[in-house]
N, C-alpha and C positions, 0 to 999 in steps of 0.2 A: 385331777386331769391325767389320763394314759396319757404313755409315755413310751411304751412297751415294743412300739412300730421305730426307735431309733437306731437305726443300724448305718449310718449313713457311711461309706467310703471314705478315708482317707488318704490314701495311695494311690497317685496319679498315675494311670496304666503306662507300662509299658511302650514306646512311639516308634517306629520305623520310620524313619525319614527319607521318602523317595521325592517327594517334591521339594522345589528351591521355591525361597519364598516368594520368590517372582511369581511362579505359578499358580501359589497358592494365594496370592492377592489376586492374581486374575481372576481365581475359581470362584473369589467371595466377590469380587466388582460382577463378574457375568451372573450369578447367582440371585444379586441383588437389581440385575436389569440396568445396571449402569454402565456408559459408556467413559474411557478415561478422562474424556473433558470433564463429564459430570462428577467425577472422584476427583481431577485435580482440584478442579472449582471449588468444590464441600471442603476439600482440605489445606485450602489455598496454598498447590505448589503450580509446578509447570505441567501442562498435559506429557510434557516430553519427558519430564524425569517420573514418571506413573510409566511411560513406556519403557524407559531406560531402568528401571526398577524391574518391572513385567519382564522384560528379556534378556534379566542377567545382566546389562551390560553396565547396571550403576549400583552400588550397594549400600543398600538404604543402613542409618542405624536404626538404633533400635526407637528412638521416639520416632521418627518418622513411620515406622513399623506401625507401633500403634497408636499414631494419630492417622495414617490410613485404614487401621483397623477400627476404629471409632465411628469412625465416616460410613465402613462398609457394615457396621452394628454385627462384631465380629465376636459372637459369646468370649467370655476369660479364658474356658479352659483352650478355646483353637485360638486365640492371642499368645498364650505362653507356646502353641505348636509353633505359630508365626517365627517367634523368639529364636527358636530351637531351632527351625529349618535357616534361621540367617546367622548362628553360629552363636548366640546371647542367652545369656540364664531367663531361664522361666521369670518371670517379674511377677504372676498373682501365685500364693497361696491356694493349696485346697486341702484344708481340716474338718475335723467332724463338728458338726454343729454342735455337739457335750464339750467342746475345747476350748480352754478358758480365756484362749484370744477373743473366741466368738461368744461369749458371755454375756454380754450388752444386747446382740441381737436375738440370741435365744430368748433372752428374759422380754424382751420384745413381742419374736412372736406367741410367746405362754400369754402374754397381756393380751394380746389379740382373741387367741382363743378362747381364755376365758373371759373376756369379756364377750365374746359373741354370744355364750351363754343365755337362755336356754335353746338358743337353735346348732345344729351342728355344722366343724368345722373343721378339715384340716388341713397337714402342710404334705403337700408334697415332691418329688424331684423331680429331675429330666429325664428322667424315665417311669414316672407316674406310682414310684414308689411311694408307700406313704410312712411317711417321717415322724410326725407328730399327730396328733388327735386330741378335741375337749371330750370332758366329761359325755356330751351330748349325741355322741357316733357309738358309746357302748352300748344302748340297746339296740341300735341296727345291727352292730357285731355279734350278737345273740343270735343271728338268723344264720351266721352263716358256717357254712363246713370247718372243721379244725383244720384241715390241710392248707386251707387256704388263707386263713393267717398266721401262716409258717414266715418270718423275714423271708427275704422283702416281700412284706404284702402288697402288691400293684392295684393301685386304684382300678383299670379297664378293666382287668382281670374279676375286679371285686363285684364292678357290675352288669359283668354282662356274664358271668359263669352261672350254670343253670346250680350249681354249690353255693354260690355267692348272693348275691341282688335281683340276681334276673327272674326270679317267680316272683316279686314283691311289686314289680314296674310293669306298669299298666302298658305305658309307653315305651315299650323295649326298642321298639326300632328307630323311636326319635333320638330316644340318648344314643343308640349306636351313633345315628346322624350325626351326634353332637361331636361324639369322641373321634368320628373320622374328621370331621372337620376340623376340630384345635390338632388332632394330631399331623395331621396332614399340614397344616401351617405351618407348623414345628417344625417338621423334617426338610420339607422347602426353604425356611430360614437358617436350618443347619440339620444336615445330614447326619444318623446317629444309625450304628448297624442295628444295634440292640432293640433300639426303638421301630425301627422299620419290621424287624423281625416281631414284635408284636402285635403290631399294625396289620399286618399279614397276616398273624396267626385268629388274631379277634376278630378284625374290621372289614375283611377281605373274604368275600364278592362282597360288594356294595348292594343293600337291602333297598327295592325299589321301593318298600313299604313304607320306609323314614322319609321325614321331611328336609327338603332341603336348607341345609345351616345359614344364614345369612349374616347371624348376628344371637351367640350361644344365649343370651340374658331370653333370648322371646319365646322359645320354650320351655316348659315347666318339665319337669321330672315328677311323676306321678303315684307313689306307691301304695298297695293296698295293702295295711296293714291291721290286724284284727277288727277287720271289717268296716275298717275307716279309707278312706281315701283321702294321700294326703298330697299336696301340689307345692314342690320347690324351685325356687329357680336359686342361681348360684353366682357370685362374682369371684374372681380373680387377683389377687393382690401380689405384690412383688415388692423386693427392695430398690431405691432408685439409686444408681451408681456406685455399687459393692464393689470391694475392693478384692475379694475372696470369691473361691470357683463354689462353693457350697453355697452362701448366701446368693451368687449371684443363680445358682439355680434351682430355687427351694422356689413355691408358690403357696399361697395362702388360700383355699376355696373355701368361702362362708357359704351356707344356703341360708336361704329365708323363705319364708312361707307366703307363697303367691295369694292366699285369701282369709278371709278371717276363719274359717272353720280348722284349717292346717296350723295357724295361729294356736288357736285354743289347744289344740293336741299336744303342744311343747309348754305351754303355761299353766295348763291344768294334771299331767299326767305327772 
């Protein structure tokens, strides 16, 4: 199994802290389209101390913090910002996946991958970097330019660069569809500069040719490869309730092959 793609960050960036967490509970309650009834209710307190929290005038501790943070489905790494903007040590970790704390779930997801074996699979970050790889993605990475699997190799990047993926896909404009669409979900459930700025760089004008996303599983990914045609679709997998900013932002993408013929091509070759 490569391995080659791990470069994962360990050093929790640098934070300026201009908002009080008041505001920034507000920014995640308005965000998530809730009004403070509907966040005190979800986290059975008073609608009035979500206000007295929100305007400074009551100071939450830190469980309260993040059992409203829970409520507002508030990632780890802006939980520990939470933390930090209310005067409280970071509470989650963020180590490299190779770190022997996180040991267990590496060897986890290595199990995953090689068992998805012979189709390909891999992991990647919140920002579409790719972390891990089976055996099964190294002849796709034969196709593509050396620069481009320079760390961090970015998955969007990988397939839609005319160096990368994008002469092999039949369907270039649906997978663009696809990737605006999970990515655009992403940044709506949490705001990331970096991410935005690729989204823009890739994704942006929006291709009237792709089809609209409604639901990522119902298009196939279609590439032509030595004169085969071959048709994937792909699930999503994640850890439920990580305790860690790594784990809780790594993702799992299996493909599987939409027909028997695409089938044959990973069983026989």
């Amino acid at each position: 199994m490569t391995s080659h793609f791990m470069a994962f960050g360990a050093t929790m960036s640098t934070l300026l802290i201009v908002y009080t967490v008041g505001a920034l509970l507000r920014q995640w309650r308005q965000r998530r389209g809730l009004s403070q009834l509907d966040l005190a209710i979800a986290a059975d307190v008073s609608a009035r101390h979500v206000s007295l929290v929100e305007t400074g005038k009551s100071t939450p501790s830190a469980d309260m913090i993040l059992r409203l943070a829970e409520q507002l489905h508030v990632p780890l790494r802006d939980r520990n910002r939470l933390l930090l903007a209310a005067g409280f040590a970071p509470r989650y970790a963020e180590r490299p996946l190779d770190d022997t704390a996180l040991s267990a779930a590496l060897d986890s997801v290595r199990r995953v991958l090689q068992a998805h074996e012979p189709y390909p699979a891999l992991v990647f970050d919140r920002r579409w970097n790719i972390v891990l790889t089976n055996r099964a993605v190294d002849p796709f990475l034969a196709q593509v330019a050396p620069e481009l699997l320079r760390p961090p190799v970015n998955l969007v990047r990988l397939g839609l660069d005319p160096r990368g993926f994008a002469p092999l896909v039949v369907n270039l404009a649906d997978v663009r569809a696809v990737f605006r669409s999970r990515i655009s979900r992403q940044l709506a459930a949490a705001p990331d500069a970096e991410l935005t700025a690729l989204y823009e760089e890739l994704l942006m004008p929006e291709d009237p040719m792709g089809q609209r996303v409604d639901a990522d599983v119902v298009i196939p990914m279609i590439l032509r490869i030595g004169g085969r045609e071959l048709r994937l679709f792909s699930t999503i997998t994640t850890f439920g309730t990580p305790m860690d900013i790594t784990i809780d932002e790594i993702a799992i993408e299996s493909y599987y092959p939409a027909d028997p013929e695409s089938a044959a091509y990973f069983t026989t070759s």
